[in-house]
C-alpha positions in Angstrom: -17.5 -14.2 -10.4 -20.5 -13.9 -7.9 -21.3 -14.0 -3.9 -21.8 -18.1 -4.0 -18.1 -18.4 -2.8 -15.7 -18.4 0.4 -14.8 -15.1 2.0 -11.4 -14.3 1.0 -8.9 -11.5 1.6 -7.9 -9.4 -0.9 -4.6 -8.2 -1.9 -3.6 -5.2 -4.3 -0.4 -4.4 -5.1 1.2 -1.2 -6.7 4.1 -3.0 -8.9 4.4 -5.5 -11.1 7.4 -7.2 -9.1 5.6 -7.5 -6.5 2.8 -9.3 -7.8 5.1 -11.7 -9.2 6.7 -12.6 -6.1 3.5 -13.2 -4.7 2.1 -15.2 -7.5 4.8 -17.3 -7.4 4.4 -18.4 -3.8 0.3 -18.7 -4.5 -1.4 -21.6 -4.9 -3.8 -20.3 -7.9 -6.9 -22.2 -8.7 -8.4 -19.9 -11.0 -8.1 -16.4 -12.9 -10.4 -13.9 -14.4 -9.9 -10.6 -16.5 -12.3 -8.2 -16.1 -11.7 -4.8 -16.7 -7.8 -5.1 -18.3 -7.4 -6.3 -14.8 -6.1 -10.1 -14.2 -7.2 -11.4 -10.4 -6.0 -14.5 -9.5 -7.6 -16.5 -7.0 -6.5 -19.4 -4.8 -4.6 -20.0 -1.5 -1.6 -17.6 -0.2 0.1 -19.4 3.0 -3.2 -21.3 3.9 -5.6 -18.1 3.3 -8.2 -17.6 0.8 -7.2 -14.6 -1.5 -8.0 -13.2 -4.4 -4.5 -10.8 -5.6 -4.3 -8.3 -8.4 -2.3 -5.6 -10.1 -3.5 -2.2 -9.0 -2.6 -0.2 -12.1 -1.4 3.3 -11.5 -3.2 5.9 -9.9 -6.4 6.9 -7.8 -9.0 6.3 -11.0 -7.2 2.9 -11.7 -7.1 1.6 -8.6 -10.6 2.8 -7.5 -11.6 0.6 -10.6 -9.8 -2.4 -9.4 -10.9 -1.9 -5.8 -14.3 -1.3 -7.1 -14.5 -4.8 -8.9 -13.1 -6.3 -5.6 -15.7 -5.3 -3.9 -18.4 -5.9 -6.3 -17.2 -9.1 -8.2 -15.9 -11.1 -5.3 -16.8 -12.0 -1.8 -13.8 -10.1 -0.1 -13.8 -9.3 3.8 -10.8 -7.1 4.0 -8.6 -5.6 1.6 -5.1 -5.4 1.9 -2.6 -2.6 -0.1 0.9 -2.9 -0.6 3.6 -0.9 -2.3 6.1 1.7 -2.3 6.2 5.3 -1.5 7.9 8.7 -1.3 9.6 9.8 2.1 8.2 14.0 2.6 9.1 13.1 6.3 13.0 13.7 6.3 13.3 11.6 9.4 12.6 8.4 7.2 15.2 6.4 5.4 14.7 4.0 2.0 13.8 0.8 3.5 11.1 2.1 6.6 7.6 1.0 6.5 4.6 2.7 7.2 1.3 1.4 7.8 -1.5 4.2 7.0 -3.4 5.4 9.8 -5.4 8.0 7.5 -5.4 8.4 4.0 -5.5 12.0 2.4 -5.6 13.1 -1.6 -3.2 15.5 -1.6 -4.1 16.8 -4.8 -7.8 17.1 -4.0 -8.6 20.9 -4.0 -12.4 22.5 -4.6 -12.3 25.2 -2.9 -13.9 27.9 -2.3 -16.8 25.6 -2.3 -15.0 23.2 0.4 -12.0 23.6 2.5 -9.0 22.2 0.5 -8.3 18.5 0.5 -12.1 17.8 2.0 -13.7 14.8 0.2 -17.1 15.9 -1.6 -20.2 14.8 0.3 -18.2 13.0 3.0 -17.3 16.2 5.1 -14.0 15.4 5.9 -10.3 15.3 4.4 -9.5 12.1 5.4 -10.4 7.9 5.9 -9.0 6.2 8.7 -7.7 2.3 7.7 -9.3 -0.3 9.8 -7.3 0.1 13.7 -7.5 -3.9 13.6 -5.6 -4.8 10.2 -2.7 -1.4 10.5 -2.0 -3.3 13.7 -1.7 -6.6 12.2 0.1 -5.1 9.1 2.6 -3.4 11.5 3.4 -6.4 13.6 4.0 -8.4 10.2 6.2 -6.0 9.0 8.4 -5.6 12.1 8.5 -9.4 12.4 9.7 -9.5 8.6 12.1 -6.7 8.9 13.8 -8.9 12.4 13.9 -11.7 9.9 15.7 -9.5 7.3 17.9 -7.8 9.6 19.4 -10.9 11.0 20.6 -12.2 7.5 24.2 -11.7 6.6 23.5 -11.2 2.9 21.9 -8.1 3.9 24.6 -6.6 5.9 26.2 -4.5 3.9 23.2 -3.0 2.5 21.8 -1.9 5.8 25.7 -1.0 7.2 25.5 2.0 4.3 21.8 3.3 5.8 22.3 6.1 8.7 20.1 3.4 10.6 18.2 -0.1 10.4 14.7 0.6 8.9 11.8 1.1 11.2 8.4 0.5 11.2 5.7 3.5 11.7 2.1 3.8 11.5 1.6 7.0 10.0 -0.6 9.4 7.9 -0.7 9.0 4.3 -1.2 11.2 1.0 -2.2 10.0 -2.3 -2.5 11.9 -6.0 -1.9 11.4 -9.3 1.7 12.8 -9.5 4.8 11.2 -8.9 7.1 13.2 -6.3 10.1 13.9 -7.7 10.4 18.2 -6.7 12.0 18.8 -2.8 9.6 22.1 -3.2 6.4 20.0 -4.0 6.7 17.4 -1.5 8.0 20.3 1.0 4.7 22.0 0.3 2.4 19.0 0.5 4.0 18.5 3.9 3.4 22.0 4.7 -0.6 21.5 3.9 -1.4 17.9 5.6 1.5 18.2 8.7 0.6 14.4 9.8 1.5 13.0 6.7 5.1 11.0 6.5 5.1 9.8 2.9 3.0 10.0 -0.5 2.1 7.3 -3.3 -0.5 7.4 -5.8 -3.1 4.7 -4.8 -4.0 4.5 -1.2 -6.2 7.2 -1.1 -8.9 6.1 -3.9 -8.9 2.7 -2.3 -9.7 4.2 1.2 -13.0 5.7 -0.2 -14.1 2.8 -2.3 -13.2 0.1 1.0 -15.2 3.3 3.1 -18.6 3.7 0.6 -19.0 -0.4 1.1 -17.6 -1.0 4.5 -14.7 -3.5 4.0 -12.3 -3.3 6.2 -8.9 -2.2 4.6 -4.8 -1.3 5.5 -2.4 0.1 3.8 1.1 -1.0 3.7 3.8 0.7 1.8 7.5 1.0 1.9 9.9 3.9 1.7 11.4 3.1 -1.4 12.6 7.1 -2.7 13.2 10.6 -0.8 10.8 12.3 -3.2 13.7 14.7 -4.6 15.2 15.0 -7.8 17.5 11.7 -6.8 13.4 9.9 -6.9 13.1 8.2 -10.3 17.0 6.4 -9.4 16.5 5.3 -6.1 12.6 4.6 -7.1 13.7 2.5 -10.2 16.6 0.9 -8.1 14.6 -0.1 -5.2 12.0 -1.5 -7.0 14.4 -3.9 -9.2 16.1 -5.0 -6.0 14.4 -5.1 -2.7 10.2 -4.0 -3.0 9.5 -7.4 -4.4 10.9 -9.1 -1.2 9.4 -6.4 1.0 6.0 -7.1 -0.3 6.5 -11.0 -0.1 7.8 -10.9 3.5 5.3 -8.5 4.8 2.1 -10.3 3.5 3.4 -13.9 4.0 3.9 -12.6 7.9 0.4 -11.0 7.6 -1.5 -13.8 6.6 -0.1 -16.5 8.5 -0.4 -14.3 12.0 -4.0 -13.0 10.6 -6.0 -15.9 9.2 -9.6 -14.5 7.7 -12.2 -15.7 10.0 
C-alpha cells in the first residue's frame, strides 16, 4: 500500500463480530495483511474505507493504528466497540462517544503525576469535537431506529430505561474490568470518566503524534463487576454486532469524507 490512492476513512473495530457485520455489508475491492492484521479496503455505504480488526489491547492496537496511518492514505479514523460501565448511572445498551481518552493504568510517578503521558505533559487526548459530534448524532439516530422495532421490545421493557447516548470521558488499559473495587477506584482517580475498554486510549496518541482526526465510539456492553465476563460474552453474541453496524452505517452516510 502507498500514498498514490483516494483518501479514505478508516474504521477499527474491537470484536471480531463486529467486523463481520461490517464486512458483510462492504463492498471490498482489495485486502492486505500486514502485520497479522487483515485490512480490507473498498466502499462502506458509498464511502471510501479501509476496516480492520483491532486486536486486543493498547500495544495491539497502536500497531494497527500505526499501519493506518503509515500504509494508507486515511483522513480520519473511526473506533468502535464495547466497554465497561464504572459510571453506575449507565445501563448495557448506552453509548458513549469519547470526549477525552485517559490510560488508566499509566502510572510513572514520582517522575510524573499519575496517569500523565511521557513527553506530552498531560493525562489526556481529546477526540476530534467534529467527528464525537457526528458519531453521537449517528448513534442517537440508530438507537430511534432500534427503539421503534417491535422485535426489540421486550429486550428494552426488562432495562430500568431505553439506552442513551452520552459523550463522555474515556479510560483505556490493558485489564479487563471485572472487580466492583477496581473499577470503583479507577473512577475514584479520573472522576470524568463513565466507562473503560482496552483500546481507545493507544489509538488517541498514535491519531494525536500524526494529526488525523479520530472518535471513539463504544457501547456499554457490561457493568464492570463480577457479573462482567456474562453479560460481556452475552452482549457480544447478541446485540454489539448490530450496534456497530447501525452506528457506522448512520455515520458514514450523514458524514461523507470530503
Amino acid at each position: 500500500m502507498n500514498k498514490d490512492i483516494s483518501p479514505r476513512i478508516a474504521i477499527m473495530s474491537a470484536m471480531h463480530e463486529e467486523i463481520a457485520s461490517l464486512i458483510d455489508a462492504m463492498d471490498v475491492h482489495e485486502d492486505a495483511v500486514i502485520g497479522g492484521r487483515r485490512y480490507y479496503i473498498g466502499t462502506l455505504f458509498g464511502a471510501d474505507v479501509v476496516l480492520v480488526f483491532a486486536h486486543w489491547g493498547k500495544v495491539a492496537a497502536a500497531i494497527t493504528a500505526t499501519c493506518l496511518v503509515t500504509k494508507f492514505n486515511i483522513t480520519k479514523l473511526i473506533f468502535t466497540g464495547v466497554a465497561g460501565a464504572i459510571n453506575a448511572t449507565l445501563v448495557q445498551g448506552d453509548v458513549i462517544v469519547a470526549k477525552n481518552l485517559y490510560q488508566h493504568d499509566l502510572d510513572v510517578r514520582p517522575i510524573l503525576p499519575r496517569h500523565e503521558i511521557p513527553l506530552l505533559g498531560r493525562a489526556a487526548i481529546a477526540a476530534s469535537n467534529e467527528l464525537a459530534d457526528a458519531l453521537a448524532q449517528a448513534a442517537q439516530s440508530y438507537l430511534d431506529e432500534r427503539n421503534e422495532k417491535s422485535e426489540h421490545a421486550r429486550l428494552e421493557t426488562e432495562r430500568t430505561r431505553q439506552p442513551i447516548v452520552r459523550q463522555a470521558d474515556i479510560a483505556s488499559g490493558d485489564q479487563f474490568i471485572s472487580d466492583t473495587s477496581l473499577a470503583q477506584n479507577i473512577a475514584q482517580r479520573l472522576p470524568s470518566v463513565v466507562c473503560v475498554e482496552m483500546e481507545g486510549a493507544a489509538v488517541a496518541q498514535v491519531c494525536d503524534a500524526y494529526s488525523i482526526p479520530f472518535g471513539v465510539v463504544r457501547t456499554i456492553s457490561d457493568a464492570a463487576n463480577g457479573d462482567s465476563e456474562q453479560d460481556f460474552s452475552v452482549f457480544i453474541e447478541q446485540t454489539a454486532r448490530d450496534y456497530s453496524l447501525g452506528i457506522v452505517r448512520s455515520f458514514v452516510i450523514s458524514h461523507k469524507q470530503t
